[in-house]
C-alpha positions in Angstrom: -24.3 -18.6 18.1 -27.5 -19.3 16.2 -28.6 -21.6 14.0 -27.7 -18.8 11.4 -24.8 -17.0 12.4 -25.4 -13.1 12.4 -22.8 -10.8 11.2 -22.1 -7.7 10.9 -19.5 -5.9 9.3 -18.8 -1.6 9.5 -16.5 -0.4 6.3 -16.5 -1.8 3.0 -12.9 -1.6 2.2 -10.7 -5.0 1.3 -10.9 -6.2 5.0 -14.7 -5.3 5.0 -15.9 -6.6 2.0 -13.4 -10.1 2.0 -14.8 -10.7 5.5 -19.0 -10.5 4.1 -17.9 -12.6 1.3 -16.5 -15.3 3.3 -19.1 -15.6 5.7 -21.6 -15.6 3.1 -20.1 -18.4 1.3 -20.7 -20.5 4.6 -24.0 -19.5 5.0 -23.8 -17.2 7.8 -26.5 -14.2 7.5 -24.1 -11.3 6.6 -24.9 -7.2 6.8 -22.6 -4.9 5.6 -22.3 -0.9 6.5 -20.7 1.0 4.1 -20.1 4.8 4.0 -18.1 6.3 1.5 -18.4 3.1 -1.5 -17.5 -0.2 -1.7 -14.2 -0.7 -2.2 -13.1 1.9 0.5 -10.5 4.3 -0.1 -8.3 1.1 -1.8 -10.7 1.1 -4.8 -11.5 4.8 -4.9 -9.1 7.0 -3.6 -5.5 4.9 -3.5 -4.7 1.7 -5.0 -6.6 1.6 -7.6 -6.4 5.3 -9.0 -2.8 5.6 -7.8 -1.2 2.2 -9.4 -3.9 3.3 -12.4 -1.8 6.5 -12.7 1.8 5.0 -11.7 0.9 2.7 -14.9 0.7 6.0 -17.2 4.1 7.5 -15.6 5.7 4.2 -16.6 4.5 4.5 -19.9 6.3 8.3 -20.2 9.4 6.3 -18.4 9.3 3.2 -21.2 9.0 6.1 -24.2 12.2 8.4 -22.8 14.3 5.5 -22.5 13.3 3.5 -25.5 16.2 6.6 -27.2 18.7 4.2 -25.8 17.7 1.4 -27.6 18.0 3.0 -31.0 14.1 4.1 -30.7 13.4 7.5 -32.9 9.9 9.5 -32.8 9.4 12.5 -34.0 7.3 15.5 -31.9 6.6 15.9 -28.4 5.1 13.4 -25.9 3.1 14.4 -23.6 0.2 13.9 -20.7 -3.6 15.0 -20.9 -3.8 14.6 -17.1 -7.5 15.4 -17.4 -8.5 12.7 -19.3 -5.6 10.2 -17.0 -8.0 12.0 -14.3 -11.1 11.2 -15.8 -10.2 7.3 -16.7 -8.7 6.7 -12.8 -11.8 7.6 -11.4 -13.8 5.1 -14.4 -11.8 2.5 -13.3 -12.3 3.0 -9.5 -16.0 3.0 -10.1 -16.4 0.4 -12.2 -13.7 -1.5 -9.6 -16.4 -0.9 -7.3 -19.2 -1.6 -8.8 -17.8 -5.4 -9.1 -17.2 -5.6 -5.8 -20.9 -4.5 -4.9 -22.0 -7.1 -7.9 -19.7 -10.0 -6.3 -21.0 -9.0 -2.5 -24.3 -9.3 -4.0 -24.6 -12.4 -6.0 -23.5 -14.3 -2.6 -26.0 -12.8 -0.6 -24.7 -9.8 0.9 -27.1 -7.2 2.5 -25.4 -3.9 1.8 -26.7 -0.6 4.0 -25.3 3.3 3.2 -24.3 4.5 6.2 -22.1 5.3 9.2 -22.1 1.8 11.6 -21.3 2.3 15.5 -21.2 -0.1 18.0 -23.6 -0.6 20.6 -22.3 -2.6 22.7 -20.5 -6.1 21.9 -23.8 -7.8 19.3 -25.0 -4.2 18.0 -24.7 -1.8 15.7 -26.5 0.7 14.9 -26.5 2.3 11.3 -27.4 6.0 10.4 -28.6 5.4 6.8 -27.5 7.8 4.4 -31.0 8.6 3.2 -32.4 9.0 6.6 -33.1 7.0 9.9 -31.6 4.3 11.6 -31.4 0.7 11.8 -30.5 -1.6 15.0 -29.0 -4.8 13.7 -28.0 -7.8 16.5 -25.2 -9.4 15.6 -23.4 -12.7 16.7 -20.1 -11.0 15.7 -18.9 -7.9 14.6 -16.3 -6.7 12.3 -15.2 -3.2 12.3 -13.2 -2.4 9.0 -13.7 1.3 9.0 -10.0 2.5 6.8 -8.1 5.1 7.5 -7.7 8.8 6.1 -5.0 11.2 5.1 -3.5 12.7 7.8 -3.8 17.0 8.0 -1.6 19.2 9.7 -3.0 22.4 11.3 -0.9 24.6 8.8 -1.7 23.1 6.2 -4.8 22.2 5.5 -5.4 20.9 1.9 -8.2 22.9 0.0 -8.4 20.6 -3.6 -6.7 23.2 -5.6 -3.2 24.4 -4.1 -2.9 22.3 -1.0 -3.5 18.7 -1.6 -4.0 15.1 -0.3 -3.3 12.1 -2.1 -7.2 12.0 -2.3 -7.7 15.1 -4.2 -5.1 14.6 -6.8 -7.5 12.9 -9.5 -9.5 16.3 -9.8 -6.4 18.2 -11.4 -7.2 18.9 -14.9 -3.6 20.5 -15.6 -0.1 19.0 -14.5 1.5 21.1 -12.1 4.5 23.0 -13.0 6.4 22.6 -9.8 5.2 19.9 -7.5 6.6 19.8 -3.9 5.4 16.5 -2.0 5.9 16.7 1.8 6.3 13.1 2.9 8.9 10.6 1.6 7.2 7.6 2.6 5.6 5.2 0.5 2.7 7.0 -0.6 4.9 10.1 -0.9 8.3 8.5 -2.7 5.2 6.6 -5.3 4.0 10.3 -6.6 7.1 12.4 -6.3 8.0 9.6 -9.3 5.4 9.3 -11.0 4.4 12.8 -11.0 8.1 13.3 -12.0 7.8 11.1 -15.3 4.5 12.9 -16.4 6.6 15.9 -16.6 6.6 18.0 -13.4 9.4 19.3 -12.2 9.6 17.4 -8.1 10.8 18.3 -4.8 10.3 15.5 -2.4 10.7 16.4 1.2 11.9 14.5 3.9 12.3 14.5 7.5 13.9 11.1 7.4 17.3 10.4 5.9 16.3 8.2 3.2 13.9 7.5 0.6 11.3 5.8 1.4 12.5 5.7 4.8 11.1 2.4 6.3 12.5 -0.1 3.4 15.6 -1.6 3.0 18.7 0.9 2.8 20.3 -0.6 -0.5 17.5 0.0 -2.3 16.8 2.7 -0.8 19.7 4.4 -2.2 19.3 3.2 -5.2 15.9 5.1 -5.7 17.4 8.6 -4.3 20.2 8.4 -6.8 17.3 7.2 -9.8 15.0 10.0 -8.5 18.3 12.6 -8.4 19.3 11.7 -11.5 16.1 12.5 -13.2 16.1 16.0 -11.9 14.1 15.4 -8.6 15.4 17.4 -6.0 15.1 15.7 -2.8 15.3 17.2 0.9 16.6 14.7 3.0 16.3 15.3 7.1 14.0 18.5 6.3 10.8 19.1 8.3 7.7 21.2 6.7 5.9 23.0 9.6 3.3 24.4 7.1 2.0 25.6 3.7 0.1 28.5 2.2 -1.0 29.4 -0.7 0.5 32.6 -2.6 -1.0 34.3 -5.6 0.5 31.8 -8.3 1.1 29.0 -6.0 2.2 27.5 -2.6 5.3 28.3 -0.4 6.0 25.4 2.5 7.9 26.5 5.0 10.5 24.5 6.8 11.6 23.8 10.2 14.9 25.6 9.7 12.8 28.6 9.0 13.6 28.3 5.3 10.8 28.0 2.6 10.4 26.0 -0.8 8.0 27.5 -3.3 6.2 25.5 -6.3 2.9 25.5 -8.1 1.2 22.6 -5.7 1.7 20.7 -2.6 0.9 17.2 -2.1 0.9 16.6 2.1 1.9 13.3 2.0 2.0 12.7 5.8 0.3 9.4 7.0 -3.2 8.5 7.7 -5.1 8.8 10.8 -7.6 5.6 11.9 -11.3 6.5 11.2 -12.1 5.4 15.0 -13.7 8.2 16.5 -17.3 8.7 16.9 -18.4 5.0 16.0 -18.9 3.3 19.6 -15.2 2.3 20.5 -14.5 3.7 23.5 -18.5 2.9 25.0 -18.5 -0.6 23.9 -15.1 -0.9 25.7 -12.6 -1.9 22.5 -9.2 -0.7 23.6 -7.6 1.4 20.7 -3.9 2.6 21.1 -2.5 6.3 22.0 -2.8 7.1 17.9 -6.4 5.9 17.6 -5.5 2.2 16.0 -7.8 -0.7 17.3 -6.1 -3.0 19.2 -5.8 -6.6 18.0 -4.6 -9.6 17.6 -3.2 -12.1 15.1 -6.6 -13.7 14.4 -8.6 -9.6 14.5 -10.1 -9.8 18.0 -10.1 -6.7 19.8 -10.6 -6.6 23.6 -14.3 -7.2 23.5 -15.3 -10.9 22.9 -17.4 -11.0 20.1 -15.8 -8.1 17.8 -13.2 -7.8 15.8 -11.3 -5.6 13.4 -9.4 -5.2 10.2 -7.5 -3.0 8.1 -6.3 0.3 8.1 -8.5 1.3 11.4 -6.0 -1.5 13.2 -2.6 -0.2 12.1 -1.4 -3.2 11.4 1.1 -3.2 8.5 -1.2 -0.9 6.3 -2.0 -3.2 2.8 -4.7 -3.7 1.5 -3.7 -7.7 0.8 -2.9 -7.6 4.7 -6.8 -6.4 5.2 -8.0 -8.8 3.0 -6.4 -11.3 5.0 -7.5 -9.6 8.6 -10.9 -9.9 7.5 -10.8 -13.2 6.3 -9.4 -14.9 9.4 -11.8 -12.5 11.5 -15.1 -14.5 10.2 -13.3 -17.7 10.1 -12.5 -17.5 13.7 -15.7 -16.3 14.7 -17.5 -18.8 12.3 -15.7 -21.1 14.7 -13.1 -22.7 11.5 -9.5 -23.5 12.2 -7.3 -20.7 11.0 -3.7 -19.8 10.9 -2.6 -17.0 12.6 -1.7 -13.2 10.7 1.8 -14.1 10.6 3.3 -10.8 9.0 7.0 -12.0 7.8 5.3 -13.8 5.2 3.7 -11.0 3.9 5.1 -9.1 0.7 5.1 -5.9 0.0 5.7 -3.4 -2.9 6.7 0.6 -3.6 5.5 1.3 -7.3 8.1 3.7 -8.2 10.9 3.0 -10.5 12.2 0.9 -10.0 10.2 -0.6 -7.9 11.1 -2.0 -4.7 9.8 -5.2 -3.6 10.2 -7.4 -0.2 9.4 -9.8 2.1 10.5 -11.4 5.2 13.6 -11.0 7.3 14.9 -7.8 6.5 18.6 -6.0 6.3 17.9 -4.0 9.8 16.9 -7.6 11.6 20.5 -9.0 10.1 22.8 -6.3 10.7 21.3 -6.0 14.4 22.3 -9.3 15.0 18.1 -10.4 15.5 18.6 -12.9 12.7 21.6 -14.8 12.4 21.4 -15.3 8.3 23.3 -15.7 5.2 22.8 -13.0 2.3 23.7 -11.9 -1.1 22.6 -9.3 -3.2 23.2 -9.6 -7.1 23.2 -6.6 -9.2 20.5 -6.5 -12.0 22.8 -5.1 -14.6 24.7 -8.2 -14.7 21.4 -10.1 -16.1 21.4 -10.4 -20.0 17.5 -9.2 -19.9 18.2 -6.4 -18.2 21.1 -5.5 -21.0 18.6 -6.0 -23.1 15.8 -4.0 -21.9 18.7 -1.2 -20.6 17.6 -1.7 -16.9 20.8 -0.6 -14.8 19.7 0.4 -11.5 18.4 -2.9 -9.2 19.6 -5.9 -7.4 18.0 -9.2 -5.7 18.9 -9.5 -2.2 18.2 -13.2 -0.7 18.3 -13.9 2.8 19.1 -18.0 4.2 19.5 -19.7 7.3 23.1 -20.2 8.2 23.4 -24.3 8.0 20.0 -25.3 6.6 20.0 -22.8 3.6 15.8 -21.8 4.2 15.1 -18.8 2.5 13.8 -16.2 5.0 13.8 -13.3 3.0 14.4 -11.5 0.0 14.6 -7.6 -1.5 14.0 -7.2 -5.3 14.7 -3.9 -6.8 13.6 -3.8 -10.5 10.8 -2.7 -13.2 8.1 -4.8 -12.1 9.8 -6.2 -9.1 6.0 -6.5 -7.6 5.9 -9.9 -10.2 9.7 -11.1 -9.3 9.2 -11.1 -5.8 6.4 -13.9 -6.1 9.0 -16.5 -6.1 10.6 -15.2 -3.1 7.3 -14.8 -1.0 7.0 -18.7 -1.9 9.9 -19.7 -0.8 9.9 -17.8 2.0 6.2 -19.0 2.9 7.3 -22.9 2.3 10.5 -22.9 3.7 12.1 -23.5 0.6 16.3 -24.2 0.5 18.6 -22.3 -1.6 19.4 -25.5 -3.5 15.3 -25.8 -4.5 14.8 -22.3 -5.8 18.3 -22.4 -7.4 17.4 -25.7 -9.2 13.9 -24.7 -10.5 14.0 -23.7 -14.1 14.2 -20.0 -15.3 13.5 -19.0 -18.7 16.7 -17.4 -20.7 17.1 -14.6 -21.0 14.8 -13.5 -17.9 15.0 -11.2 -15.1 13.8 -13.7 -12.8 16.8 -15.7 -13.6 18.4 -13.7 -11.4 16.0 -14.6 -8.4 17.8 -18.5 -9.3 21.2 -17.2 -9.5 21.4 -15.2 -6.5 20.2 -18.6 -4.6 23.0 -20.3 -6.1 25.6 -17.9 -5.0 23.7 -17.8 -1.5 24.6 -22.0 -1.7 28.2 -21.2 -1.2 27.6 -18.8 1.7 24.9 -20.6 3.4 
């Protein structure tokens, strides 16, 4: 490398803009290529916007249950989903804005437009107000995101038909919403949609909800989700959607139909890989477009690397952060540790929500992990009495003999904050006995984190 390290970085989503950021703060000369705003779609189009409006749908859930603890108001609560609308999309630009504030008080040089490689210390960007710019590079990040995915027969068109993307331009809550999609980003807005006051069907191909977390809780969101009038679709494949004179019909595998006032195609995302230099630069990406890397973000062409959603690679945007961030430490030529993924905690904002990290229940009950477990219902915890939070539990996972703590499920209101204690014990190798013998504050629901470890003590 040169005396000043060139780099250059394509995307300015959490892996992009984490990567600039820590180059810059080690000197190194840093560009950064950014398309659709910095931030990326995790700023402007999910996270931020759809946690922003997961916040509202928990207030609605807070209000309807407060009945239960002796709670009287009189008239009718409601949404103004315009004006939710119009404050998601403040916060995501403003959310952005600090991000292009922080990129530039450390020295960040920011172009708009569309980077593509040119070979393995090139990249050429098509500026957004015209021309080009050829900028050598010692090292190259690619952090380019990801997109909703769109099926053929059913294309969204921002008014019927929708992606998660175009859901912040509804000025009216849908009467009948049917999401197609019960993954994560699918099970998050069937519920919260749900709480504002439309009336959900969630469909599924799979045969739970959300289908790639742990099956207890899992179960325990179906029957939350049932229970508050959702109608789920369990092991039912939509084929398509149309739009009819007052709404949508989406038809199903079995050649039946479900009809409702919008859809949400909730689907998956699809890499934003194509047309940016890949395949003539020689960076191997896999049969669905993903590039291919490794734990420290090097693809298969020395010299470049990648992060984020365009890799595939357990899709977070704390995960992309983290890609990026090893990326220009490695290439910076600083020691680094590894992307090692089963310390990595996750959450689904629903509610409850459900929270995990580590060694999960599949690994166990394949016989992959020899462990001990326990899972402790919430209900039993005074706070929960207290607040009237019945459906939940915290699942801990130990080492048979030593008692380590390798992995943990929390199903609760704000089980994104519980889970922090498990992710460090997990991360430290922490015994039952330490996390059992750490203070909790009474009455708390993280006391139940400490009493599950105690009960795991007797197992363990």
């Amino acid at each position: 490398m040169s005396a000043v390290a060139k780099m250059v970085i394509v995307g300015g989503g959490p892996g992009g803009y984490e990567a600039a950021l820590v180059a810059a703060q080690v000197g190194a000369e840093v560009t950064l290529v950014d398309r659709d705003g910095l931030g990326g779609s995790a700023v402007l189009t999910d996270v931020v916007p759809s946690k922003g409006l997961i916040t509202v749908a928990d207030v609605m859930d807070e209000v309807n249950d407060s009945r239960a603890l002796g709670v009287r108001f009189d008239g009718q609560v409601g949404v103004d989903l315009a004006a939710v609308n119009q404050r998601l999309k403040t916060l995501a630009t403003a959310q952005s804005a600090d991000v292009e504030a922080h990129l530039a008080a450390d020295g960040v040089r920011v172009l708009r437009g569309i980077g593509r490689l040119e070979g393995p210390d090139r990249v050429v960007a098509d500026l957004t107000g015209g021309g080009t710019e050829e900028l050598d590079a010692d090292a190259i990040l690619i952090a380019s995101g990801a997109h909703p995915r769109e099926l053929e027969t059913a294309r969204p068109d921002g008014e019927r038909i929708l992606s998660w993307t175009q859901l912040y331009d509804l000025d009216e809550l849908p009467r009948e919403l049917i999401v197609v999609g019960s993954g994560v980003t699918g099970a998050e807005f069937a519920g919260a949609y749900q709480a504002l006051g439309a009336q959900v069907t969630l469909v599924s191909s799979r045969d739970r909800v959300p289908p790639g977390e742990d099956a207890d809780a899992a179960l325990v969101l179906e029957e939350v989700f049932e229970r508050r009038g959702m109608r789920v679709l369990a092991r039912t494949r939509a084929v398509g959607a149309s739009r009819t004179p007052d709404g949508v019909t989406v038809e199903l595998q079995d050649g039946s139909t479900v009809t409702g006032s919008h859809v949400l195609m909730a689907v998956g995302s699809v890499p934003n890989t194509d047309g940016i230099g890949l395949k003539e630069s020689g960076v191997a990406v896999d049969d669905r477009g993903f590039i291919e890397v490794d734990r420290v973000s090097r693809t298969s062409v020395r010299g470049v690397y990648a992060a984020g959603d365009c890799t595939g690679v357990l899709m977070l945007a704390s995960v992309a952060a983290m890609q990026g961030r090893i990326a220009m430490k490695h290439a910076l030529g600083e020691a680094v540790q590894p992307l090692d993924l089963m310390v990595v905690s996750s959450n689904v904002f629903t509610d409850p929500e459900i929270a995990t990290v580590g060694v999960t229940q599949r690994q166990v009950d394949s016989g992959e992990v020899a462990a001990a477990q326990v899972k402790l219902p919430l209900n039993t915890n005074a706070r929960a009495k207290m607040q009237e939070y019945h459906d939940g539990f915290v699942k801990l996972f130990c080492r048979v003999g030593t008692g380590i703590v390798i992995g943990g499920v929390v199903v609760a209101p704000r089980a994104s904050e519980l889970i922090y204690p498990v992710s460090l014990a997990v991360r430290l190798g922490l015994n039952v006995d330490q996390v059992a013998d750490a203070f909790t504050v009474y009455p708390s629901l993280s006391g139940s984190v400490a009493e599950a470890a105690r009960q795991l003590h007797l197992r363990s």
